[in-house]
Backbone as CSV, one residue per row, in Angstrom:
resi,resn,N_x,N_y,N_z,CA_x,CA_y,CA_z,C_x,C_y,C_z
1,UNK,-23.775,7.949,63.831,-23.414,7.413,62.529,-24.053,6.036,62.406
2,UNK,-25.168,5.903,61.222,-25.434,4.527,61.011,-24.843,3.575,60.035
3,UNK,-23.866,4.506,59.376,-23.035,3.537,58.567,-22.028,3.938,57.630
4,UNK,-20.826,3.561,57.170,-19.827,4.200,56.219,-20.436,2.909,54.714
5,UNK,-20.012,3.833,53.908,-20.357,3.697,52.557,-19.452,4.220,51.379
6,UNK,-19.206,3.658,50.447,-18.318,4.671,49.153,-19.025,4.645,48.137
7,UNK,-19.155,6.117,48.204,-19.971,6.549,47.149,-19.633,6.605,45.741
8,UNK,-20.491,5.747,44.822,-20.158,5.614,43.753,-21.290,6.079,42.430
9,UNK,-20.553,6.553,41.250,-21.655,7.137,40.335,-22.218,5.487,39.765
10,UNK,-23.663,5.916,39.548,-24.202,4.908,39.242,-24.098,4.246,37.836
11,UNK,-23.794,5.523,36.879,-23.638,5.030,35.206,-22.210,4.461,35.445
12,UNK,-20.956,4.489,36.080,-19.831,3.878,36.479,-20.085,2.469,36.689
13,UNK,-21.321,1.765,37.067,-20.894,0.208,37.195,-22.390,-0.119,36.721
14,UNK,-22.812,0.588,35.208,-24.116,0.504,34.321,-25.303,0.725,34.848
15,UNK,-25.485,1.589,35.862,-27.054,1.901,36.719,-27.111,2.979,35.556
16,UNK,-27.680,3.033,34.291,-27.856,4.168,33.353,-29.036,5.396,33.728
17,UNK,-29.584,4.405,34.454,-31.177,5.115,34.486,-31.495,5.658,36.018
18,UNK,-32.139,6.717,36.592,-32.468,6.563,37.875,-33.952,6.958,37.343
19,UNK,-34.796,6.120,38.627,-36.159,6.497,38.395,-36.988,6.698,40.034
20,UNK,-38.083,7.903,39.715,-38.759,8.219,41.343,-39.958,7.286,41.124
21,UNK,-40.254,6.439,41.454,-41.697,5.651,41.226,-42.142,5.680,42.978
22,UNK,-43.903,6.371,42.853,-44.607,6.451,43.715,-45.598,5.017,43.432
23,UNK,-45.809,4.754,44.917,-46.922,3.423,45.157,-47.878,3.582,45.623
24,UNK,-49.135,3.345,45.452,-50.697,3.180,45.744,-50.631,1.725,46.704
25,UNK,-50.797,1.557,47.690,-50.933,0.419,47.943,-52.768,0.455,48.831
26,UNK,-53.283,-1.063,48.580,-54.322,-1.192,49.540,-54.523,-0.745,50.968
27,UNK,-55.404,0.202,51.686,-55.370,0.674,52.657,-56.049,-0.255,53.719
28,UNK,-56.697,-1.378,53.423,-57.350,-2.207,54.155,-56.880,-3.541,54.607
29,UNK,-55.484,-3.478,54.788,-54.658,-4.918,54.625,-53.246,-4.368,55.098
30,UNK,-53.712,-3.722,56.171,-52.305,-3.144,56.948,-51.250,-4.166,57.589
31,UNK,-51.863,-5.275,57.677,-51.092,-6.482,58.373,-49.875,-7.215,57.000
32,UNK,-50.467,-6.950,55.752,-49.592,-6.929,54.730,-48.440,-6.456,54.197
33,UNK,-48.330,-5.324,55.207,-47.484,-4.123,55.301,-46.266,-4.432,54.921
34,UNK,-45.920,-4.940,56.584,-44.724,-5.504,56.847,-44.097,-6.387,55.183
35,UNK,-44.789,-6.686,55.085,-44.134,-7.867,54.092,-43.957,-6.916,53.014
36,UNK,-44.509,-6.231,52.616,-44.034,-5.382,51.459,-41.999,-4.509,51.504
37,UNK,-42.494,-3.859,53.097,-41.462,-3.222,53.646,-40.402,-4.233,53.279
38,UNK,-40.554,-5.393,54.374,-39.235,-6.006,54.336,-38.604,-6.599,52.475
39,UNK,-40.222,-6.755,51.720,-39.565,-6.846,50.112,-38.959,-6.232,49.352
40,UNK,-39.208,-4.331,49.832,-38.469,-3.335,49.588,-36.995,-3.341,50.507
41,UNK,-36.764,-3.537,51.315,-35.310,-3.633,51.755,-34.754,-4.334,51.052
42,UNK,-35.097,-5.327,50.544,-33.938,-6.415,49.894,-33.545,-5.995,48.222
43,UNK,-34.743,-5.720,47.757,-34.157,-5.456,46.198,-33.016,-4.532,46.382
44,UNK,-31.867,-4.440,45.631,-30.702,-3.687,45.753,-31.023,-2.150,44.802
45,UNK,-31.925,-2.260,43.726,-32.139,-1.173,42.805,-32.761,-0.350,43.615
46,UNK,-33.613,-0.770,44.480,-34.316,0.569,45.698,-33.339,0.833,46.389
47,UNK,-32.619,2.239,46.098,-32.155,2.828,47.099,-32.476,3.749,48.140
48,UNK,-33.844,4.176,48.008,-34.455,4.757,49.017,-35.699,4.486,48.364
49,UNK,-36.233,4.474,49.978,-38.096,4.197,50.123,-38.496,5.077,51.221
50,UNK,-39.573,5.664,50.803,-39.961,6.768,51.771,-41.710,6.307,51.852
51,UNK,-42.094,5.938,53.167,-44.092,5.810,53.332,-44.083,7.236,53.795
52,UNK,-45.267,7.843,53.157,-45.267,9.463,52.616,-46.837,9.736,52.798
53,UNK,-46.971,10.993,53.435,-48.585,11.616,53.059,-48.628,11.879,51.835
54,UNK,-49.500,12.099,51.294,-50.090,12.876,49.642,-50.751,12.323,48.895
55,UNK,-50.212,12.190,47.841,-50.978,11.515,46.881,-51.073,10.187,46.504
56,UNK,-49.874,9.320,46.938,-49.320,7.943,47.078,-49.014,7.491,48.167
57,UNK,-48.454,6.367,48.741,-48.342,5.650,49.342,-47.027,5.856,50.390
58,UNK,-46.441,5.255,48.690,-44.720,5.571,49.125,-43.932,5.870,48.182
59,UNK,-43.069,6.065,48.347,-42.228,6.906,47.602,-40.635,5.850,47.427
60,UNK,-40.088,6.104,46.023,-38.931,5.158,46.006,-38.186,5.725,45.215
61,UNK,-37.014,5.471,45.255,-35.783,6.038,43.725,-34.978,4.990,43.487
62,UNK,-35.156,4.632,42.468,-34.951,3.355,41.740,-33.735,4.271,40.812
63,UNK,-32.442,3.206,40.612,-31.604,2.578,40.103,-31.313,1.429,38.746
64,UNK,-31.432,1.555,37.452,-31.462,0.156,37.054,-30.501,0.520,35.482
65,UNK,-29.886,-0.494,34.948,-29.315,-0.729,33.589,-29.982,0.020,32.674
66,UNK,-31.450,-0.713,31.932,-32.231,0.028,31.395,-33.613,-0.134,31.723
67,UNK,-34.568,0.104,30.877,-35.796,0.027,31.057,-36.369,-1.410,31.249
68,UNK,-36.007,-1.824,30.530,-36.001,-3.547,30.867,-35.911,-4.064,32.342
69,UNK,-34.653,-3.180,32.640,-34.820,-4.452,33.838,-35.792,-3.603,34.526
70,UNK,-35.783,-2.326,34.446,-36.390,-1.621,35.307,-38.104,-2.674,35.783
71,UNK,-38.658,-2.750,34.250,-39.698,-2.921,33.658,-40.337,-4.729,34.467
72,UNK,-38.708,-4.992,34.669,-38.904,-6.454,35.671,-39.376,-6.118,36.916
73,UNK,-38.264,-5.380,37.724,-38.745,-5.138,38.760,-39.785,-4.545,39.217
74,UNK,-40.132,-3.701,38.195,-41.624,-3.327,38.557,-42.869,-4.825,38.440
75,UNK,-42.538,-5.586,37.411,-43.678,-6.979,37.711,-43.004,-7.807,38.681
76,UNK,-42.115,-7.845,39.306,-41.917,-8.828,40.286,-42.116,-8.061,41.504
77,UNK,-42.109,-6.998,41.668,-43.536,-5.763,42.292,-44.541,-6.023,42.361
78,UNK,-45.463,-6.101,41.366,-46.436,-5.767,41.800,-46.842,-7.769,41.254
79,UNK,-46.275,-8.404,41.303,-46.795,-10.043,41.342,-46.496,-10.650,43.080
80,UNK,-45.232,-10.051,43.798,-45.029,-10.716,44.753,-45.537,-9.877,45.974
81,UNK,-46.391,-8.683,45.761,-46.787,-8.034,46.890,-48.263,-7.266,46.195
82,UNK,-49.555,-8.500,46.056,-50.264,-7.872,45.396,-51.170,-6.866,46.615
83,UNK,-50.589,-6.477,47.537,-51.517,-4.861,48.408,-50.755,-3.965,47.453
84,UNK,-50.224,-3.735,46.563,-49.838,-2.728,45.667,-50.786,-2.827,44.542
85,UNK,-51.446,-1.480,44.816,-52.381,-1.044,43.382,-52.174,-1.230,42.304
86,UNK,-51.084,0.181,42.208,-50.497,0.470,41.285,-49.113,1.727,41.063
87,UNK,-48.784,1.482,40.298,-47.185,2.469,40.688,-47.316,3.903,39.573
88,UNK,-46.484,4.886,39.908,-46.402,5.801,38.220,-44.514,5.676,38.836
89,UNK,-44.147,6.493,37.782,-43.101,6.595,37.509,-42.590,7.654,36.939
90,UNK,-41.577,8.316,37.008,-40.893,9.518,36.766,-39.148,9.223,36.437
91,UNK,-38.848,9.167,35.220,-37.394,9.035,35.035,-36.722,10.636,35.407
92,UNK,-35.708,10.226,35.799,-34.642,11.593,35.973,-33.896,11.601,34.798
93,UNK,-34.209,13.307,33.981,-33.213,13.449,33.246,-32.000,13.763,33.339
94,UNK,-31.894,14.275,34.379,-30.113,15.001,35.181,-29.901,15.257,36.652
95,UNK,-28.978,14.372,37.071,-29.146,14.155,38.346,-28.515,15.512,38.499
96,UNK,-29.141,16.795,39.701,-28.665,17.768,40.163,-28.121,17.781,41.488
97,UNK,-28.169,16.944,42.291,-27.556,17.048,43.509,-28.115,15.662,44.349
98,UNK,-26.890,14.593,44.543,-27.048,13.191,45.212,-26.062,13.761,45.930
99,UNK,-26.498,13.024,47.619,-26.010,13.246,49.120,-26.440,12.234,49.728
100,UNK,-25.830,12.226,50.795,-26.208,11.424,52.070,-26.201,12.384,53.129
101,UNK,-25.018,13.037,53.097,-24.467,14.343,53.695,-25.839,14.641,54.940
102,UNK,-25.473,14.838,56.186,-26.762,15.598,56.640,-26.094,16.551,57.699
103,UNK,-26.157,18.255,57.641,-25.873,18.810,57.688,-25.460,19.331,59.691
104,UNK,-24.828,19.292,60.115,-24.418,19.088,61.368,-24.656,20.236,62.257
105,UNK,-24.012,21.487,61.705,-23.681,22.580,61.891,-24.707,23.708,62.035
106,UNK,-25.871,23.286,62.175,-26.947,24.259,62.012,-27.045,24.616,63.400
């Protein structure tokens, strides 16, 4: 167990929006890394970050009020960690299944 938590719906304390935004980051400035990582731990709207094969970088699911703020955190993104290209973004229209849950019994 790495940690207890209470799980709460996000439109319950105004997180209206969830969003999947993938990252491009510079491949030649690996020593930059770190600093990105540890900038992604701290924002509270990233609730998960995934560094991913495919087509992007990394992978994130963002949390936010509305588009606005969303729209911040994405420039205080990509101003305070410029090895980031560039981002896309994907809003969720209906959340179908949020877990932490990981399955024991197999």
């Amino acid at each position: 167990i790495t940690g207890e938590c209470a799980v709460v719906d996000p439109r319950a304390v105004g997180m209206n929006l969830t969003l999947i935004v993938e990252l491009e980051v510079e491949h030649d400035r690996p020593e930059r890394l770190a600093s990105l990582h540890k900038w992604l731990a701290t924002q509270p709207e990233i609730q998960n970050a995934w560094h991913v094969t495919g087509r992007g970088d990394y992978i994130l699911s963002v949390i936010a009020p509305s588009v606005e703020d969303f729209d911040q955190l994405m420039e205080r993104l990509m101003s305070e960690n410029r090895l980031v290209r560039k981002y896309t973004t994907s809003v969720a229209l209906k959340t179908l299944k949020r877990t932490q849950a990981v399955p024991v019994d197999r």
